[in-house]
C-alpha positions as CSV (number, residue, x, y, z in Angstrom):
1,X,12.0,17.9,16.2
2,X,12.1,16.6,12.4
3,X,9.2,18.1,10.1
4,X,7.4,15.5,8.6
5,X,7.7,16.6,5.4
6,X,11.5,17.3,5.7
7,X,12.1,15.3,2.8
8,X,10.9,18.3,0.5
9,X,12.8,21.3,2.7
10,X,15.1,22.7,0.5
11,X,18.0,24.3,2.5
12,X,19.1,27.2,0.5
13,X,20.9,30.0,3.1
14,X,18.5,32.6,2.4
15,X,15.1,32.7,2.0
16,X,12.6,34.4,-0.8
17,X,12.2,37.6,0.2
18,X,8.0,37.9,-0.1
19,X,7.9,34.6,1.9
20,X,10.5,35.7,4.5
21,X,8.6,39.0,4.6
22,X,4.9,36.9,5.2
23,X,6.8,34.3,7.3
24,X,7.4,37.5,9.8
25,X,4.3,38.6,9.4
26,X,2.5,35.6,10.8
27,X,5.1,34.8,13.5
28,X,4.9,38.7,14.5
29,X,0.6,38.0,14.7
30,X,1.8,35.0,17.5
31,X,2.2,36.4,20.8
32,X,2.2,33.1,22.5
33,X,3.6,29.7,21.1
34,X,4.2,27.7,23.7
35,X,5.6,25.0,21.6
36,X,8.5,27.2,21.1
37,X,8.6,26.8,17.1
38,X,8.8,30.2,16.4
39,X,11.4,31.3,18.9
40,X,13.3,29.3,16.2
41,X,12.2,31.2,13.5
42,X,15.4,33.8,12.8
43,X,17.7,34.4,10.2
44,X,17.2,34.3,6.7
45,X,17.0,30.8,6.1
46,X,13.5,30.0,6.4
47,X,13.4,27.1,4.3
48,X,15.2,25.4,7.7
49,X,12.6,26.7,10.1
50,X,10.9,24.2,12.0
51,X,7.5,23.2,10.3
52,X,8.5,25.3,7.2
53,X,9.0,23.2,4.0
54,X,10.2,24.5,0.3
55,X,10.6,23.3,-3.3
56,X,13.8,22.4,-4.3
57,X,13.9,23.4,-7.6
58,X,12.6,27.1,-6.9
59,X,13.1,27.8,-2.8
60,X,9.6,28.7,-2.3
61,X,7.7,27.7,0.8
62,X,4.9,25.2,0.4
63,X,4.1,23.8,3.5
64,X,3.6,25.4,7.1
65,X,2.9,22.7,9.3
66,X,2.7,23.8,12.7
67,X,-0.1,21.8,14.6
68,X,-1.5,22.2,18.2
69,X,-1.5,18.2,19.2
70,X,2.4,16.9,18.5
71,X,3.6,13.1,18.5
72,X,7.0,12.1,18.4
73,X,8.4,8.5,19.8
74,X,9.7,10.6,22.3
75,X,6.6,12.4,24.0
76,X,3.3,14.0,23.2
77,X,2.6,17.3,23.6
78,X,-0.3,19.9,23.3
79,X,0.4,22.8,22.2
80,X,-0.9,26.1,22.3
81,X,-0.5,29.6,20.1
82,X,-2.7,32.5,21.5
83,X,-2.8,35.1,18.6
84,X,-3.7,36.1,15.4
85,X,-4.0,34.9,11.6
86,X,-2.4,37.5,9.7
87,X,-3.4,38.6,6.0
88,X,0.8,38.7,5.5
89,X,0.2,34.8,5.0
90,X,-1.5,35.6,1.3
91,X,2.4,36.4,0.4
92,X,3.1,32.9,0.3
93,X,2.0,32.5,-3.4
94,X,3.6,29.0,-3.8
95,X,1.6,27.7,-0.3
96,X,0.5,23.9,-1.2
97,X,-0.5,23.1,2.7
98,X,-0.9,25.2,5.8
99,X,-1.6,23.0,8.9
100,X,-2.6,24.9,12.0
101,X,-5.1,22.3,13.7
102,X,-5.4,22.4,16.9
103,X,-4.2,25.0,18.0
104,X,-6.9,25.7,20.5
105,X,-5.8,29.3,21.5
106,X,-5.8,30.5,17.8
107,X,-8.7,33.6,17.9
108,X,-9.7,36.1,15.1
109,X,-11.2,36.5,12.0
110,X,-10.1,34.4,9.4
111,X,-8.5,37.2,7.0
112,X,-10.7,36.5,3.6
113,X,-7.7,37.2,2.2
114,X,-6.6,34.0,2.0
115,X,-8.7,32.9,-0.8
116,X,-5.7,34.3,-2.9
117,X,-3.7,31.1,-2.1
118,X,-4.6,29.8,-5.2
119,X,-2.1,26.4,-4.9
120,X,-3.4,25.8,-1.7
121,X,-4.1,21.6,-1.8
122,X,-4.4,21.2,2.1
123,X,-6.2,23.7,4.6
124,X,-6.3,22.2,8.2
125,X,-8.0,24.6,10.4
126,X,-10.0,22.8,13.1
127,X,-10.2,22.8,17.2
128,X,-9.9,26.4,17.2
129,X,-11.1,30.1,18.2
130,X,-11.3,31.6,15.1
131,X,-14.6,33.3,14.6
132,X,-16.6,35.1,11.7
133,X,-18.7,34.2,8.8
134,X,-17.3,32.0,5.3
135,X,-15.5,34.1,3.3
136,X,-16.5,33.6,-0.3
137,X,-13.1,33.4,-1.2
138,X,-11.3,30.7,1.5
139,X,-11.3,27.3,0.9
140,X,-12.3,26.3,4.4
141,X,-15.0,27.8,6.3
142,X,-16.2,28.1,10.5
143,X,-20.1,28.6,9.8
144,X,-22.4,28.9,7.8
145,X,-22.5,26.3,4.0
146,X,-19.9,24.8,2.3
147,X,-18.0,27.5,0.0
148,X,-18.7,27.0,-3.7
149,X,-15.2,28.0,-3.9
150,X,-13.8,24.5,-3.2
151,X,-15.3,23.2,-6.6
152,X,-13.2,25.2,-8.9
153,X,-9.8,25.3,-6.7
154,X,-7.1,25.6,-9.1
155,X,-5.5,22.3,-7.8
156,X,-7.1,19.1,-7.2
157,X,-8.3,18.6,-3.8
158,X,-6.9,15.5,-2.2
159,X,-7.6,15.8,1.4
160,X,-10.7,18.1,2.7
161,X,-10.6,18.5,6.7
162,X,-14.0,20.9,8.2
163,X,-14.6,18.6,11.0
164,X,-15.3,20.6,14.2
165,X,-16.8,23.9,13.2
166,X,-20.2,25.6,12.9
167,X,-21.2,24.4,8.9
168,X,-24.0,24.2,8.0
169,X,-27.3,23.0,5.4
170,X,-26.8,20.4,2.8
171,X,-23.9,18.3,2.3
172,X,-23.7,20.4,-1.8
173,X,-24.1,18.1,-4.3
174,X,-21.1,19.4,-5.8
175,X,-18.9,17.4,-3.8
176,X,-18.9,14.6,-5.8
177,X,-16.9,16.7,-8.5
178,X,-13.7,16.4,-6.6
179,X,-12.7,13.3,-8.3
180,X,-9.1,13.2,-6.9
181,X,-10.8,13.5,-3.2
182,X,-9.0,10.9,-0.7
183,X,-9.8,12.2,2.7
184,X,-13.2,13.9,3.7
185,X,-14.1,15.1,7.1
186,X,-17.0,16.6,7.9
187,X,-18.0,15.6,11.5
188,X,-19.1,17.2,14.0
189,X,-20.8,20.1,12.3
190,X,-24.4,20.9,11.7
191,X,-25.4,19.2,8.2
192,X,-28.8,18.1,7.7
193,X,-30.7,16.5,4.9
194,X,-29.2,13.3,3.3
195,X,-26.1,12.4,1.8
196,X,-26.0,13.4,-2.3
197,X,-25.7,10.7,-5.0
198,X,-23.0,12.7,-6.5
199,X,-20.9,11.2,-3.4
200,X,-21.0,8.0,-5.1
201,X,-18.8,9.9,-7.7
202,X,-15.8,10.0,-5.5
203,X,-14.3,6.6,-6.9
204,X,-10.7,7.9,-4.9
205,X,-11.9,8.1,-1.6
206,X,-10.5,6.0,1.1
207,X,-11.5,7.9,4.1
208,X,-15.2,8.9,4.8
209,X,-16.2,10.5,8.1
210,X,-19.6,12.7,8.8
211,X,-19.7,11.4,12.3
212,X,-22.1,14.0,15.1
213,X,-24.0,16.1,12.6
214,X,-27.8,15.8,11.8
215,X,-27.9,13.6,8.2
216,X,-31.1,11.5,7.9
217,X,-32.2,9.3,5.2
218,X,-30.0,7.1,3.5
219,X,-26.7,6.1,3.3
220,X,-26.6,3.6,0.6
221,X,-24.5,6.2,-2.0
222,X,-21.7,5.7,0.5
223,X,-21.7,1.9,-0.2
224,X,-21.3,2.4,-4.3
225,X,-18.3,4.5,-3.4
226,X,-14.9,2.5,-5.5
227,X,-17.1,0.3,-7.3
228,X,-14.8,1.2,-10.1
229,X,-12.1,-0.1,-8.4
230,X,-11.3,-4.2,-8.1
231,X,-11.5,-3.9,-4.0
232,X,-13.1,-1.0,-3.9
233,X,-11.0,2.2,-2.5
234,X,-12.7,2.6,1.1
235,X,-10.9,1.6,4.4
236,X,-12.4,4.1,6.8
237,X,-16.3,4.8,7.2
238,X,-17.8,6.9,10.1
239,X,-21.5,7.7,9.9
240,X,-22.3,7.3,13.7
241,X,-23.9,9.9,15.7
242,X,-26.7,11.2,12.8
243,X,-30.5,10.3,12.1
244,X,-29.5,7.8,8.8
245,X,-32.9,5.7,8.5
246,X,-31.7,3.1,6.0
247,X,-29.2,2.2,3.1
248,X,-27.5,-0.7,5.2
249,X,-28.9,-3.2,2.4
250,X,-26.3,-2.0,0.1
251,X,-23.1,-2.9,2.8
252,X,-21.2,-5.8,0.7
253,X,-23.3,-5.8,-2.1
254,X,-20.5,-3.5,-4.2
255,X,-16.7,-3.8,-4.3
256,X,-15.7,-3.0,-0.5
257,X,-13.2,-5.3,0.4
258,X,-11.3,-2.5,1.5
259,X,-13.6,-1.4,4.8
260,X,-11.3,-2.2,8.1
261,X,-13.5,0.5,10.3
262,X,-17.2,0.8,9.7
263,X,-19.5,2.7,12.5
264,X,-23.0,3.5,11.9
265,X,-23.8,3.7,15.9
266,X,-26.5,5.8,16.9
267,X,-28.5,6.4,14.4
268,X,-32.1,5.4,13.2
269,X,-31.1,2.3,11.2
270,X,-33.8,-1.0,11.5
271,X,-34.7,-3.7,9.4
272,X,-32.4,-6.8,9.4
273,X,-28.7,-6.7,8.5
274,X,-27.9,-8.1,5.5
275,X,-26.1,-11.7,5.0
276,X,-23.8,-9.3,2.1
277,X,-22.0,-8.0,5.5
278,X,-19.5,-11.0,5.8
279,X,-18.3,-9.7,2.2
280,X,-16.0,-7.2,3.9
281,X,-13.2,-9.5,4.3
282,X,-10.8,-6.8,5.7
283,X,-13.1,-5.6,8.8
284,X,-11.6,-5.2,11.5
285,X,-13.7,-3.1,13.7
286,X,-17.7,-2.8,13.1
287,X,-20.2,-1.1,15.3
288,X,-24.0,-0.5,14.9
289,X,-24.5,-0.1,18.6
290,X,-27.7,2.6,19.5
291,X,-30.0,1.8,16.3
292,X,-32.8,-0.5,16.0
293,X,-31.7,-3.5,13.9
294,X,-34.4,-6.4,14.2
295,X,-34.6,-10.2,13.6
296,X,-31.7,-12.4,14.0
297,X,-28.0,-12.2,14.1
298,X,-26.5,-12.2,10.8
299,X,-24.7,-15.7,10.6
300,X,-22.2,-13.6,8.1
301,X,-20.6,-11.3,10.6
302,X,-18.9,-15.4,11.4
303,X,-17.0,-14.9,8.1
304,X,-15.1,-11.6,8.8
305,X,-11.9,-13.6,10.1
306,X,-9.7,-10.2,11.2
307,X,-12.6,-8.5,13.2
308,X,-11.3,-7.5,16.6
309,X,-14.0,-5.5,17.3
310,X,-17.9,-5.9,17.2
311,X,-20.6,-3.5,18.9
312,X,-24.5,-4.5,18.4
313,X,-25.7,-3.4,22.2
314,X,-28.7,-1.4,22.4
315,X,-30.5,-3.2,19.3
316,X,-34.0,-5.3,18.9
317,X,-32.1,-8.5,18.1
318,X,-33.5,-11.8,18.4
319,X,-32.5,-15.3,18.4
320,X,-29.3,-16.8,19.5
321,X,-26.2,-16.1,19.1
322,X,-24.6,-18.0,15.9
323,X,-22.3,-21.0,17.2
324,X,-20.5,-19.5,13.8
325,X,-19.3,-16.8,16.1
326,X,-16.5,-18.8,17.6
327,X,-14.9,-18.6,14.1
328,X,-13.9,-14.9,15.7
329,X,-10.9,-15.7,16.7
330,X,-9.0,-12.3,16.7
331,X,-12.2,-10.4,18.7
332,X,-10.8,-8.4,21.2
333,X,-14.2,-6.5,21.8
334,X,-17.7,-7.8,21.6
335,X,-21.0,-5.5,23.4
336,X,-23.8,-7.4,22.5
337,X,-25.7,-6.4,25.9
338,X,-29.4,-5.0,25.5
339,X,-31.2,-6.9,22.8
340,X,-33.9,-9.8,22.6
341,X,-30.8,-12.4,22.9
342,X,-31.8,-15.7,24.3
343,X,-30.6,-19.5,24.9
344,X,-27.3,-20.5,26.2
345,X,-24.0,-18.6,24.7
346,X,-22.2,-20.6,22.4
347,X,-19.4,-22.3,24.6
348,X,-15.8,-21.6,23.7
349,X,-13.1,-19.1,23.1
350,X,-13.1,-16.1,22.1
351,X,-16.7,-15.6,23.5
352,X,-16.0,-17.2,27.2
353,X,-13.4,-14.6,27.5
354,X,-15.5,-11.7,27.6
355,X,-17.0,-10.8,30.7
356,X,-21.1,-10.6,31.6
357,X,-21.4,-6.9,30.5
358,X,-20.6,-8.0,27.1
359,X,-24.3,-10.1,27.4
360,X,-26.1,-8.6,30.1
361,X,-29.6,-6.7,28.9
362,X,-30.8,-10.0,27.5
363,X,-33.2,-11.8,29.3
364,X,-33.3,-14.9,27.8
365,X,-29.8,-15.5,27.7
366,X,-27.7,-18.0,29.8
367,X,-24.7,-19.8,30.3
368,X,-20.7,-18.8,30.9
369,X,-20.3,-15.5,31.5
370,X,-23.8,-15.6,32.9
371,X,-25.7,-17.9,34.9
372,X,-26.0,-21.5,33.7
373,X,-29.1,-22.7,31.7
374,X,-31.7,-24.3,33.3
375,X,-31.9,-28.1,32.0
């Protein structure tokens, strides 16, 4: 199987001997790979190794890319190393991006030595075993905050991946000082408080996702996110699953023309949704399912033409449902089931396709799916 980054592998016969000598050093810490990738590790030439990528110009390995969950056209595949991270990977001096994710079997202490990989751009650790308190000097952590460290990393950080660990505290305000930030993940942790102002700094970032932690108050710094930008730079938004309270007023109001995937499910959000929501011209998939959004549908949503999926169950909305919604010719996926819907449903495609548990919940409502209207 091709690397992915097998465009940068430089294929020199033999390989530098510090990273040959860490390269060992970590396979040697693996006593089960299931995947087989380091059963191919021999030789000298480990700039041809399987997940292994080097410069050209100088033969030094900066990528390991060896991650649990593997997709090819051919099959998928979950793999599995059982083992330890050894210290032997600090050797690596020229290290851009090490990518074990996954790898559910991984156990251990992250070695704090590891800190000393001071090119290190790309640290993918998640959906592991690996144990122990945040070393000061690592650029990921398992518990506890956030690591200052990250803020002064010698290289700018593009992608940051901490999803699925033990972190803690306040989202640090610092964050916002990663200008060059693309990617951030930080689901499925423990963060509390709200979400800084300084992340309306990151003017980069395309991908935002804080899904299953604790985060209340508002969210409206994540909607001023690329306003420097024409379309604004955000395609990807994930703030379901917390205790966010408000901020929605601010959703189409900047430049985020970008947004195809915006969930804000289950949360505390109420109010009335703002008529600023058809702005997002790009939407495709928008769900505020589990909050407690009031007053009538917005008319708006009728304007964002490449929807194919819309979730609003489990609200307090009111009213009927805008004839404008047969404008939504591309939805594939509509719950609007437990609210204060009533009158007949709008007749027509795509909303006759649906079946009743896309409307049930609503007491007042009628007509296909459901039962006809009374004259």
């Amino acid at each position: 199987m091709a690397t992915a980054s097998g465009r940068k592998r430089n294929i020199a016969e033999e390989c530098n001997p510090g990273d040959l000598k860490a390269l060992t050093g970590f396979k040697n810490g693996i006593h089960i790979d299931t995947s087989g990738r380091l059963a191919k590790w021999v030789g000298r030439s480990c700039c041809r190794w399987e997940g292994v990528s080097c410069n050209n110009a100088t033969g030094r390995v900066t990528e390991i890319r060896l991650p649990g969950f593997i997709s090819t056209n051919d099959f998928i595949f979950q793999s599995q190393m059982e083992g330890r991270l050894s210290p032997s990977i600090t050797l690596l001096t020229s290290l851009e991006v090490l990518d074990l994710g996954e790898l559910i079997g991984l156990t251990g202490r992250i070695p704090p030595s590891i800190g000393h990989l001071q090119n290190l751009k790309e640290l993918y650790l998640y959906k592991n075993k690996l144990r122990g308190p945040v070393p000061e000097s690592i650029g990921c952590g398992i518990e506890g905050q956030i690591p200052d460290f990250l803020q002064s990393t010698p290289s700018p950080i593009q992608e940051l991946d901490l999803s699925v660990n033990h972190l803690n505290g306040a989202i640090p305000s610092w964050i916002g000082s990663l200008t060059q930030l693309y990617s951030l993940n930080l689901s499925r942790n423990h963060f509390v408080s709200g979400i800084p102002d300084s992340v309306a700094d990151l003017q980069e970032l395309g991908v935002l996702d804080l899904h299953s932690n604790k985060i209340s108050g508002s969210m409206n710094q994540v909607f001023k996110i690329g306003n420097s930008f024409p379309d604004g730079s955000l395609t990807y938004v994930d703030l379901s699953d917390n205790s966010f309270t408000s901020g929605t007023e601010q959703i189409g109001v900047g430049a985020q023309q970008r947004i195809q995937y915006l969930n804000l499910s289950h949360n505390l959000l109420e109010g009335q949704l703002p008529t600023s929501i058809g702005k997002l011209k790009a939407l495709q998939s928008l769900d505020l399912s589990c909050n407690k959004f009031g007053f009538s549908l917005a008319e708006a949503i009728a304007n964002l033409s490449l929807l194919e999926t819309l979730k609003l169950q489990r609200n307090h909305f009111t009213g009927k449902i805008p004839v404008k919604f047969l404008n939504l010719k591309n939805l594939k996926d509509l719950d609007l089931s437990d609210n204060l819907l009533e009158g007949e449903i709008p007749a027509g495609k795509p909303l006759s396709d649906f079946p009743q548990s896309s409307f049930t919940g609503n007491r007042g409502l009628c007509g296909k799916p459901l039962s006809p209207c009374m004259s």
